[in-house]
C-alpha positions in Angstrom: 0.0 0.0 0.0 1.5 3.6 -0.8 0.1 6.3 0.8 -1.4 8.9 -0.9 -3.7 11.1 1.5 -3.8 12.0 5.0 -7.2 12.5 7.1 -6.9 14.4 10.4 -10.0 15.3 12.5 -11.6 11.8 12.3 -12.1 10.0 15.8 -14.5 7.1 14.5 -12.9 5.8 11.1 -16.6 4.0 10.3 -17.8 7.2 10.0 -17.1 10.8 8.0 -17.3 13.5 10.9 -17.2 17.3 10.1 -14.2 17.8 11.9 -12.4 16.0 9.0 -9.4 17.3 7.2 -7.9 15.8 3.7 -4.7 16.6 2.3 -2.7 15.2 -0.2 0.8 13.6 0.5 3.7 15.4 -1.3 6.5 14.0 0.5 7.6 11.5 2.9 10.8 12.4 4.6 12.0 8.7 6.8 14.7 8.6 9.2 17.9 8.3 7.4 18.4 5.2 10.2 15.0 3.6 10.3 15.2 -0.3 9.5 12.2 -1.9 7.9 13.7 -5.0 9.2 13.8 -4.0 12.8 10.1 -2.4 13.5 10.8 0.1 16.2 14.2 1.3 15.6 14.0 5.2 14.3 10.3 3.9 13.3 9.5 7.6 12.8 8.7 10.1 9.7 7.9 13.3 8.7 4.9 14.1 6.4 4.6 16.9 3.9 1.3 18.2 2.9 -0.5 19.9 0.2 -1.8 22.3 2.8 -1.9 23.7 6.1 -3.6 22.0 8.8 -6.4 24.2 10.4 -6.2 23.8 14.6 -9.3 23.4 16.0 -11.1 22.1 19.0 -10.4 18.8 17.7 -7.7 18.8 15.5 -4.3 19.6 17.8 -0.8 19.3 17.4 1.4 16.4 19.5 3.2 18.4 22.0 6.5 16.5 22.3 8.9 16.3 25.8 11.2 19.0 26.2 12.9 16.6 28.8 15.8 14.1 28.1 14.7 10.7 27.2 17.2 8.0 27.8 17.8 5.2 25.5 15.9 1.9 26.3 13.0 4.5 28.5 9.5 3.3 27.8 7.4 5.5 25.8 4.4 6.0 24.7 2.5 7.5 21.5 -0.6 7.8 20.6 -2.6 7.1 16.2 -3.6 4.9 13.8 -1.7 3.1 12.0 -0.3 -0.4 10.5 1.9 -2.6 13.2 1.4 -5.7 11.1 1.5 -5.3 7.4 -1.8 -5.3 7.3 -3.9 -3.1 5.0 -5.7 -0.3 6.7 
């Protein structure tokens, strides 16, 4: 599967809700160390839009740590997406 959109605003994926927001995909940018093979390691992207995404009661940016995070600390995030190769 190759991504081609992005929908933010969407909290029941059954459904179509008016807080929706489409966008086409222009770019991916990957980690320059991520390893398909290994599924965590640098298992992280940036994605490139056709637009700007409009903040709104339900549609917020991640607020990332400011603090240090140590090597080998548990974290945890938050979306939807593919853990198993499946399509969505």
């Amino acid at each position: 599967m190759f991504l081609t959109h992005v929908l933010v605003g969407n909290h029941n994926r059954l459904r179509s809700e008016p807080s929706e927001q489409w966008f086409r995909l222009k770019q991916i940018i990957q980690h320059p160390e991520y390893d398909s093979q290994d599924s965590f390691r640098n298992d992280l992207a940036l994605l490139e839009l056709n637009g700007m995404i409009e903040y709104t009661a339900e549609v917020q940016p991640l607020c990332l740590t400011r603090a240090g995070v140590e090597p080998g600390q548990l974290c945890a995030t938050a979306g939807w997406g593919d853990t198993l190769g499946r399509e969505l």
